[in-house]
LUMLUMDO-770874 format. One line per 2 residues: number of its first residue (from 0); their letters; for each residue x, y, z of N, C-alpha, C. Coordinates in nm, 4 decimals. Layout:
N
NUM) A) X/Y/Z/X/Y/Z/X/Y/Z  ...
# end
This chain:
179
0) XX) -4.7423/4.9028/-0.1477/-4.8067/4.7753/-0.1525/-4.7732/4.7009/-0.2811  -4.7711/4.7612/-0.3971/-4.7060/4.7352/-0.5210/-4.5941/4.6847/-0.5073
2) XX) -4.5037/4.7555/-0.4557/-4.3845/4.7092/-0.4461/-4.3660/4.5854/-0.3804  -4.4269/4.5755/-0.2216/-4.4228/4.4085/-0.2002/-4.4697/4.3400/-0.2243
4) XX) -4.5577/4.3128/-0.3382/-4.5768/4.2236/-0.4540/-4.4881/4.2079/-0.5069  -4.4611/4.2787/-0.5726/-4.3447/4.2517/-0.6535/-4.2354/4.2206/-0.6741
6) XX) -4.2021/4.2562/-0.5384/-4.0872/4.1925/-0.4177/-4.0851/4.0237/-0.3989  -4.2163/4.0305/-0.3866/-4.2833/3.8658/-0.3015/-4.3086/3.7792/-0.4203
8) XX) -4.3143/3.7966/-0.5576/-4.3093/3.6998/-0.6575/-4.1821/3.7321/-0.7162  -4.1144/3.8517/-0.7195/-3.9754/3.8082/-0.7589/-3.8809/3.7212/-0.6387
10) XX) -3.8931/3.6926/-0.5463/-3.8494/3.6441/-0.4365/-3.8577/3.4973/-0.4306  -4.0217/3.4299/-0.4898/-4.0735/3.3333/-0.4954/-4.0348/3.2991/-0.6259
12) XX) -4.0079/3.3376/-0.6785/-3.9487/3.3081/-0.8594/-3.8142/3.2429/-0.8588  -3.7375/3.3582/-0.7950/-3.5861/3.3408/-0.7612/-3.6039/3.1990/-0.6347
14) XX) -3.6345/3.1286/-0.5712/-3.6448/3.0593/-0.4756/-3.6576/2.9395/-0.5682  -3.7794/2.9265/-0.6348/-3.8290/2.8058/-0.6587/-3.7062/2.8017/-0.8028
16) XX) -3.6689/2.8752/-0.8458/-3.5717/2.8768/-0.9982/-3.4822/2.8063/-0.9093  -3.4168/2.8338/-0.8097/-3.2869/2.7347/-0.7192/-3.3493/2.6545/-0.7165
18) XX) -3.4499/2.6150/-0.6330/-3.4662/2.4516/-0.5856/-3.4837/2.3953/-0.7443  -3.5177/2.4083/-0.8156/-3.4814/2.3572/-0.9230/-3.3767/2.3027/-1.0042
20) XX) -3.2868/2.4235/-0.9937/-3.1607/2.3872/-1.0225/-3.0825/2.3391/-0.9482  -3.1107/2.2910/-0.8454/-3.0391/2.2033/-0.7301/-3.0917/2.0603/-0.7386
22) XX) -3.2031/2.0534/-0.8328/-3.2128/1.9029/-0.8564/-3.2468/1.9159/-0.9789  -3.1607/1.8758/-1.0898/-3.1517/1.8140/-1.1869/-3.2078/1.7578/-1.2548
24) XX) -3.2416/1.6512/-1.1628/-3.3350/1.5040/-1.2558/-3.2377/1.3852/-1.3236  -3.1328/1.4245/-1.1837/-3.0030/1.3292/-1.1721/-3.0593/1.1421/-1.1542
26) XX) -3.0276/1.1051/-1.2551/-3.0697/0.9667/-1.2581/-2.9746/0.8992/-1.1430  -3.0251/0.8544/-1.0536/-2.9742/0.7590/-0.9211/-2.9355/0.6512/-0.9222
28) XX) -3.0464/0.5320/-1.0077/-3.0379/0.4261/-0.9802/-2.9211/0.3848/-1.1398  -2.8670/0.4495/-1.1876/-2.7732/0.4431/-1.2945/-2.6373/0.4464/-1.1654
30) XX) -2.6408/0.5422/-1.0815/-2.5166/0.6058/-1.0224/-2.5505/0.4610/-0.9337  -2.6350/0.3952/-0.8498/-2.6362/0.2706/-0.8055/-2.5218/0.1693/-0.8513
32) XX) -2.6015/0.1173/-0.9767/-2.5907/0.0315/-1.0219/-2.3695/0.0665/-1.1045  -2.3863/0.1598/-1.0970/-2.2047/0.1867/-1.1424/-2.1407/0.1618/-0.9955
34) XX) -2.1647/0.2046/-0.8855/-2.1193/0.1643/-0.7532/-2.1027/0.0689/-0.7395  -2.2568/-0.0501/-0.7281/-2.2227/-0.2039/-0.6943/-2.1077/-0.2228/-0.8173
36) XX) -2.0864/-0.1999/-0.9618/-2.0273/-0.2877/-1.0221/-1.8756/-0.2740/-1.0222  -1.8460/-0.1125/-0.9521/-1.7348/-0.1011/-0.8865/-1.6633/-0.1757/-0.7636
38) XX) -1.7421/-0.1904/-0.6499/-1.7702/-0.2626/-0.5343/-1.7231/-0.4137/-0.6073  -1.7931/-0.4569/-0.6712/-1.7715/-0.6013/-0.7493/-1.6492/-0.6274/-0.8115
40) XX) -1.6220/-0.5516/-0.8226/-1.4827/-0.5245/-0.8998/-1.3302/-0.5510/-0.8025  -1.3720/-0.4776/-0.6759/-1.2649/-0.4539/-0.6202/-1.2518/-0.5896/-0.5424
42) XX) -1.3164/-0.7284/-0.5369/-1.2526/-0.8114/-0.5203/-1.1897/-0.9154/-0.6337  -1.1756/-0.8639/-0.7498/-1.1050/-0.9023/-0.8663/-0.9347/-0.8423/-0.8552
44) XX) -0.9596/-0.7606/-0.8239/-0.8479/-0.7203/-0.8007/-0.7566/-0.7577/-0.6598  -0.8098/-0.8554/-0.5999/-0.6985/-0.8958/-0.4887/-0.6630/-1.0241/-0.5153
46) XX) -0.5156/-1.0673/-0.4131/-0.4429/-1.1699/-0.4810/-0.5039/-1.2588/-0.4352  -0.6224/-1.3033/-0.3846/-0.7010/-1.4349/-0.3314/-0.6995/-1.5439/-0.4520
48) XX) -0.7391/-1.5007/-0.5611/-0.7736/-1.6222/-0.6758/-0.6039/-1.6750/-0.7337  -0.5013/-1.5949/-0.6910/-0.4076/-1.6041/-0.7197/-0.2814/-1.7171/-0.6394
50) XX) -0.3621/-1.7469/-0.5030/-0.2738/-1.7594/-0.3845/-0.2489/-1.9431/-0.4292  -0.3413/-2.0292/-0.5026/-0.3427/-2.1585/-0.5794/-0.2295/-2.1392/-0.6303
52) XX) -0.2125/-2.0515/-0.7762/-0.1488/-2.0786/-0.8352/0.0199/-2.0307/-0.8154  0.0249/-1.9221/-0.7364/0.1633/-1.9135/-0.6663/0.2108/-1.9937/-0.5944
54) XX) 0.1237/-2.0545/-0.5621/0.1762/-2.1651/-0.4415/0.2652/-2.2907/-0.5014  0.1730/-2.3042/-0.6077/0.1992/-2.3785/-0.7171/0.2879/-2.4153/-0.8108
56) XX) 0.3172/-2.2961/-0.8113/0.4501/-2.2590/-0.8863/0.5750/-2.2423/-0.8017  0.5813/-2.2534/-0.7004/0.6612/-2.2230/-0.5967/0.7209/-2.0698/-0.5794
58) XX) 0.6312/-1.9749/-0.5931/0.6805/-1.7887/-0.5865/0.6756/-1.8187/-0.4435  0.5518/-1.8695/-0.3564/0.5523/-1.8382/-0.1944/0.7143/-1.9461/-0.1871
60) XX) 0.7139/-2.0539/-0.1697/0.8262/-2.0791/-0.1096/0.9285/-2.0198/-0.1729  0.9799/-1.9695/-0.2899/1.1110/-1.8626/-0.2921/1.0763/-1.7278/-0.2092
62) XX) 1.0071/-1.7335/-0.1860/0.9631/-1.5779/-0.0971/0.9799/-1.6445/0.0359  0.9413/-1.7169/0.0786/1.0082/-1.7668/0.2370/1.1434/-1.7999/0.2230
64) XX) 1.2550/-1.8521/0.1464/1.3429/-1.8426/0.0868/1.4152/-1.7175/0.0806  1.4132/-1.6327/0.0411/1.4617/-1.5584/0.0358/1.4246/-1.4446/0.1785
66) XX) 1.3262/-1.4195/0.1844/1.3098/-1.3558/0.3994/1.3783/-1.3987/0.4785  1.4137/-1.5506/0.4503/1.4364/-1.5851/0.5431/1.6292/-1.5558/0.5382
68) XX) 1.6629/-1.5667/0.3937/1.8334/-1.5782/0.4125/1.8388/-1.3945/0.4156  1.7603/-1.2909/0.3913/1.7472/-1.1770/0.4331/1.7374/-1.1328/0.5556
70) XX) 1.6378/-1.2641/0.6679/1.6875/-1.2161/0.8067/1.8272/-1.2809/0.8327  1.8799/-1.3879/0.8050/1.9933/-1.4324/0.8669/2.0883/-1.3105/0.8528
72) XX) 2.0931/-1.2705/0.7129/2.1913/-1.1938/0.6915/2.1830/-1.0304/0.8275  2.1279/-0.9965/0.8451/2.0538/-0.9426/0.8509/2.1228/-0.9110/1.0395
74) XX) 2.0817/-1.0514/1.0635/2.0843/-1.0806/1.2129/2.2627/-1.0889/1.2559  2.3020/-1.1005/1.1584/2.4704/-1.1961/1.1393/2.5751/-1.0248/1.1562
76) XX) 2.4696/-0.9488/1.0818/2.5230/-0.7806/1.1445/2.5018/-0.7446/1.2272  2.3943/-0.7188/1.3487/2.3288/-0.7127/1.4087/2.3826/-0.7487/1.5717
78) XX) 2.4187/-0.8476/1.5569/2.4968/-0.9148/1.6759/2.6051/-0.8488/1.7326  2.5557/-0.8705/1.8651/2.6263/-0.7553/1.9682/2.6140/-0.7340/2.0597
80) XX) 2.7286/-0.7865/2.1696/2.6846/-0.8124/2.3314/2.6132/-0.6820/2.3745  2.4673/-0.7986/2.4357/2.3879/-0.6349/2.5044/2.4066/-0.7050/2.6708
82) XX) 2.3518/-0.5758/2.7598/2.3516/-0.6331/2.8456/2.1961/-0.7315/2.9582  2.2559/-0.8052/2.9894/2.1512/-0.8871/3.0309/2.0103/-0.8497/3.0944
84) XX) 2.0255/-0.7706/3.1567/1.8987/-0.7074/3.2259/1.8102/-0.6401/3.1182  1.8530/-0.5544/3.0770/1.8207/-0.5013/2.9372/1.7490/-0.5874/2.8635
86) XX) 1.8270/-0.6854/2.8343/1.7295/-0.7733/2.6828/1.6326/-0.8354/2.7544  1.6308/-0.8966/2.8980/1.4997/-0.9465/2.9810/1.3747/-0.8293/2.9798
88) XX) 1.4254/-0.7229/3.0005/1.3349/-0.6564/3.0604/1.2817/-0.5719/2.9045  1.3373/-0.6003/2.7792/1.2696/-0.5645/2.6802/1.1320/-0.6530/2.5892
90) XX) 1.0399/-0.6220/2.5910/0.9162/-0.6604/2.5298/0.9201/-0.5848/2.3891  0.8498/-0.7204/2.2594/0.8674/-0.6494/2.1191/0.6977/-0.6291/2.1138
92) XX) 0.5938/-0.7085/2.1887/0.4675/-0.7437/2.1269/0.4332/-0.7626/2.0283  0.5033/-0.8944/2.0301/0.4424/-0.9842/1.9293/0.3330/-1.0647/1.9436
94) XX) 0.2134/-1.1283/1.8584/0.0923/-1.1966/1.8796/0.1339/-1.3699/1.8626  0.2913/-1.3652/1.7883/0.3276/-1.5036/1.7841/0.3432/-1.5745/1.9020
96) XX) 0.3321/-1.6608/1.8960/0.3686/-1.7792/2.0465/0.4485/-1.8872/2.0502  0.5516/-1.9781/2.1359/0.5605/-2.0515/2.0932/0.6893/-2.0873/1.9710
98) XX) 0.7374/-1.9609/1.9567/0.8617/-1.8939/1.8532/0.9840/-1.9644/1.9212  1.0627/-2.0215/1.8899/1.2428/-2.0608/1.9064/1.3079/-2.0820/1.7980
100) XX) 1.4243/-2.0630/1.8530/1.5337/-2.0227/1.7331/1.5289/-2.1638/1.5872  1.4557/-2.2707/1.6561/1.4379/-2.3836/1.5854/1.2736/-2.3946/1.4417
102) XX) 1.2171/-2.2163/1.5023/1.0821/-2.2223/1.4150/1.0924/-2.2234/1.2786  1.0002/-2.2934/1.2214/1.0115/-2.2887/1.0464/0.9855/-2.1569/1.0323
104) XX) 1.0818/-2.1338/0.9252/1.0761/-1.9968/0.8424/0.9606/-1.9381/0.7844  0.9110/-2.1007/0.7654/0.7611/-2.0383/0.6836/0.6811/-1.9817/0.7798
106) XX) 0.6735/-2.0274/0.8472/0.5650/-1.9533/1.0075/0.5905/-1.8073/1.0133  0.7784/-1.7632/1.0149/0.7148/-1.5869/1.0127/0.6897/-1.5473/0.9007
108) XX) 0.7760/-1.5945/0.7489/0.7856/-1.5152/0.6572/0.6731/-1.5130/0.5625  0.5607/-1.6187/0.5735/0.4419/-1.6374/0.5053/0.3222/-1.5664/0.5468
110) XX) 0.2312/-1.5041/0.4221/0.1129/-1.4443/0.4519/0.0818/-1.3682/0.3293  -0.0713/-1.3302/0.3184/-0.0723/-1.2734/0.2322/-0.1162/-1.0991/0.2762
112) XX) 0.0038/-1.0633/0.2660/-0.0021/-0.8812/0.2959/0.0223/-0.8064/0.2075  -0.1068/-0.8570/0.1062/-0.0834/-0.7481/-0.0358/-0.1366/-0.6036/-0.0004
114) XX) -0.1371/-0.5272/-0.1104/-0.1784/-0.4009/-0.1224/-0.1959/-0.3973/-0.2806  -0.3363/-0.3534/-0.2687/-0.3778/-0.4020/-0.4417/-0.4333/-0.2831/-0.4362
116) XX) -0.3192/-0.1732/-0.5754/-0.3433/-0.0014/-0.6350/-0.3862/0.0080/-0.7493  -0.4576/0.0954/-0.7696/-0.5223/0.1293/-0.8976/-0.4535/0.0862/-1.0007
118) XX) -0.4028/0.0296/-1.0613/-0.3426/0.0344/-1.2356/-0.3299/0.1691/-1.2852  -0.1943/0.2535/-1.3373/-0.1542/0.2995/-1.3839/-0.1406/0.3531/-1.5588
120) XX) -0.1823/0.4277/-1.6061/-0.1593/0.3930/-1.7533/-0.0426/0.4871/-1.7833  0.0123/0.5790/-1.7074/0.1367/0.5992/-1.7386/0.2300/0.5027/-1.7166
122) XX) 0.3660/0.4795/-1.8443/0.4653/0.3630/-1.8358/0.5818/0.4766/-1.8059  0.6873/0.4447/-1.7943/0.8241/0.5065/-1.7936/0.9649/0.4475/-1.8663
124) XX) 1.0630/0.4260/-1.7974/1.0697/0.5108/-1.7603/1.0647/0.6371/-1.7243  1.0655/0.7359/-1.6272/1.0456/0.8587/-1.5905/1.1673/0.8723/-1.4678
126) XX) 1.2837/0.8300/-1.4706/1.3562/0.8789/-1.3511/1.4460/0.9693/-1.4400  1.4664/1.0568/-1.3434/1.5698/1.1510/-1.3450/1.7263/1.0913/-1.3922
128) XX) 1.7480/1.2247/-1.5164/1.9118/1.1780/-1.5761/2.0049/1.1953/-1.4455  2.0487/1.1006/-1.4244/2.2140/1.0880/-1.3063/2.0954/1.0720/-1.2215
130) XX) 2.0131/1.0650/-1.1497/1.9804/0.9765/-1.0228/2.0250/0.8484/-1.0034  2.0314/0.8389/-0.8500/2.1206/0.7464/-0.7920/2.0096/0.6266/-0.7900
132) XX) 2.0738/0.5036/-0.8566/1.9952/0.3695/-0.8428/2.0767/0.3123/-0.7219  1.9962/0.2542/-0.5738/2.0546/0.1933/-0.4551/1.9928/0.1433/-0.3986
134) XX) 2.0127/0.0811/-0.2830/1.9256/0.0068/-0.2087/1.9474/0.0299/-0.0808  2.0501/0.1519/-0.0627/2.0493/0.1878/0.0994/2.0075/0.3652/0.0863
136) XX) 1.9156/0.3998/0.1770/1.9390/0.5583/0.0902/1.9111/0.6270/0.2673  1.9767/0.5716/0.3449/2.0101/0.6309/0.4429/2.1382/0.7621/0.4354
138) XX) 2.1827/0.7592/0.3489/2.3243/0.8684/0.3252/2.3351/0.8794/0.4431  2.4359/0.7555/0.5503/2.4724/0.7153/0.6684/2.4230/0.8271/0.8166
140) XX) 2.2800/0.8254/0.7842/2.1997/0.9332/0.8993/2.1490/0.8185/0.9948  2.1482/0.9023/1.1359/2.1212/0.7906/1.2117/1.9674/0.8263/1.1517
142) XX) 1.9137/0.6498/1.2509/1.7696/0.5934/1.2447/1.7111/0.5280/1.2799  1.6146/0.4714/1.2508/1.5986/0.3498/1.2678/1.5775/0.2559/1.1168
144) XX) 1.6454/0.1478/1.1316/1.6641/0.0983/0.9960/1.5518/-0.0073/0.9536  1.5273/0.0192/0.8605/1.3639/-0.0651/0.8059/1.4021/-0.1428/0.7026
146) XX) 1.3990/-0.2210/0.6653/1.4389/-0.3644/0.5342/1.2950/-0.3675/0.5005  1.2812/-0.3958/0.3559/1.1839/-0.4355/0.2532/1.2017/-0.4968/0.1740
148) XX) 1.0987/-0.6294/0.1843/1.1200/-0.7346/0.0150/0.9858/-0.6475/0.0335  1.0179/-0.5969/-0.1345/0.8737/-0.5880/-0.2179/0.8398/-0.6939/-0.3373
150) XX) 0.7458/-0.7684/-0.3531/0.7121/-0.8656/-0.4647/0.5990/-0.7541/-0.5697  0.6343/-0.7300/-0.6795/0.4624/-0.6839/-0.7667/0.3957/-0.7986/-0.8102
152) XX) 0.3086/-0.8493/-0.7990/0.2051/-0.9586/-0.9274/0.1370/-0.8686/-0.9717  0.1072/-0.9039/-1.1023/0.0289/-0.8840/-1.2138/-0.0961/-0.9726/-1.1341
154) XX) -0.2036/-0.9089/-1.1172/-0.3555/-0.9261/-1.0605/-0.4097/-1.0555/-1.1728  -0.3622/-0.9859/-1.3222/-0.4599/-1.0610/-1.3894/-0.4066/-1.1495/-1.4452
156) XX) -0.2795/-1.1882/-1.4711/-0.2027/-1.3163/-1.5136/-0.1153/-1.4244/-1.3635  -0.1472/-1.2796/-1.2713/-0.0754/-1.4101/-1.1370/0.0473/-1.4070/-1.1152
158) XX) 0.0936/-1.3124/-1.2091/0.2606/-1.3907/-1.2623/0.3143/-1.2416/-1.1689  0.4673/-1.2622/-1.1069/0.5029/-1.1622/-1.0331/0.5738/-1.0496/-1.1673
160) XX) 0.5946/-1.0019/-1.1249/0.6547/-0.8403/-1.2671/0.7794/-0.8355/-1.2767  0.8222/-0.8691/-1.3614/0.9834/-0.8969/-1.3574/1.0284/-0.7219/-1.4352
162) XX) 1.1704/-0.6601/-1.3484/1.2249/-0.5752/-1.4744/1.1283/-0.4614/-1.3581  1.0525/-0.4626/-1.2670/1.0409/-0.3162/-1.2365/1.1237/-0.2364/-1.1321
164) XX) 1.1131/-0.0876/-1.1295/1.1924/-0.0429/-1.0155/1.0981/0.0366/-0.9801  1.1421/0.0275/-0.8350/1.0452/0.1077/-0.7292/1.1124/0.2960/-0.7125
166) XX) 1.0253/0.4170/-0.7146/1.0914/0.4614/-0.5964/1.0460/0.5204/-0.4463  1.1320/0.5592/-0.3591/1.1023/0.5338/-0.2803/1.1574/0.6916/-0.2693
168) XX) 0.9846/0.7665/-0.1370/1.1054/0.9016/-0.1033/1.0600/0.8950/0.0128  1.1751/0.9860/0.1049/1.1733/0.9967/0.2582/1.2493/1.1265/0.2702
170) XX) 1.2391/1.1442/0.3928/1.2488/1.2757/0.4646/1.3793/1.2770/0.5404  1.4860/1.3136/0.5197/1.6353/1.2976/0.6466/1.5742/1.4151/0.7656
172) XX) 1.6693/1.3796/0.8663/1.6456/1.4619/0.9743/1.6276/1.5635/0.9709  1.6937/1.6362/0.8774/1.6576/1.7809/0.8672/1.5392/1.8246/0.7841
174) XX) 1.5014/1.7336/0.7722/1.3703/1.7168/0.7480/1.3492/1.7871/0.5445  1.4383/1.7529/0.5053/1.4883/1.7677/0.3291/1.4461/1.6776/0.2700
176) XX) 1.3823/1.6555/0.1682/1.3120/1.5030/0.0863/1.3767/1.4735/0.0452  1.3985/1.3600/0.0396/1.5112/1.2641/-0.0439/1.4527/1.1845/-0.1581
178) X) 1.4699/1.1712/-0.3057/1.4272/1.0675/-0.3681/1.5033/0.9279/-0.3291
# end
């Protein structure tokens, strides 16, 4: 009988010592109030307050400008008797309407499809001695071929980032990473 006493308040000791230490006396409305001002934050960081003054400056129209002599080029390789049934009976689903070979450029090549990333405080360079600087890194594997204008802006001056390099890694068929 001794013993399950003794059992039953060391049991109740050990119990209530956890629930204790499972709450802290973790201040909440501190961890609140750092959330909203995070939350608040993250529309500072998109290019909305920015879209005036690019416009302004003319970055969007050299950026339709330049998409656009990127598709010509683009299209000018590309060309190549297909056969007729074929190109009828192919659908791209697109949401555009209303599209002919006569549409302003600005209509496809304009929009704002940023992607706004954390800020970095590591600088670099950091590439590898003798890596290959290019702009095709297919090392002639079949594919399917994907084109990219990338633009960076600076969030907080507006201004696009002159002088950076991207890299880029992918996977070849045999499924080997490529920088």
């Amino acid at each position: 009988m001794v013993n399950m006493k003794l059992f039953g308040a060391t049991a109740l000791s050990l119990l209530s010592a956890t629930e204790v230490m499972a709450h802290p006396g973790h201040n909440h409305k501190a961890e609140a109030v750092q959330r909203r001002a995070a939350v608040a934050n993250m529309s500072k960081r998109s290019l909305s307050h920015c879209q005036d003054k690019l416009a302004a400056r003319g970055v969007e129209a050299k950026n339709v400008q330049r998409r656009h002599a990127m598709h010509q080029q683009l299209r000018k390789t590309a060309l190549a008797k297909r056969d007729f049934d074929t190109v009828l009976n192919t659908t791209h689903h697109s949401d555009l309407t209303g599209i002919t070979p006569s549409t302003d450029p600005a209509t496809l090549f304009v929009g704002n499809n940023s992607c706004i990333l954390a800020p970095e405080t590591t600088e670099g360079p950091y590439y590898v001695v003798g890596e290959l600087f290019r702009s095709n890194v297919t090392d002639d594997m079949a594919g399917v071929p994907l084109y990219m204008d990338i633009q960076l802006i600076d969030t907080n001056t507006c201004e696009p980032l002159p002088g950076v390099a991207l890299d880029f890694w992918s996977a070849s068929p045999p499924s080997s990473l490529l920088p």
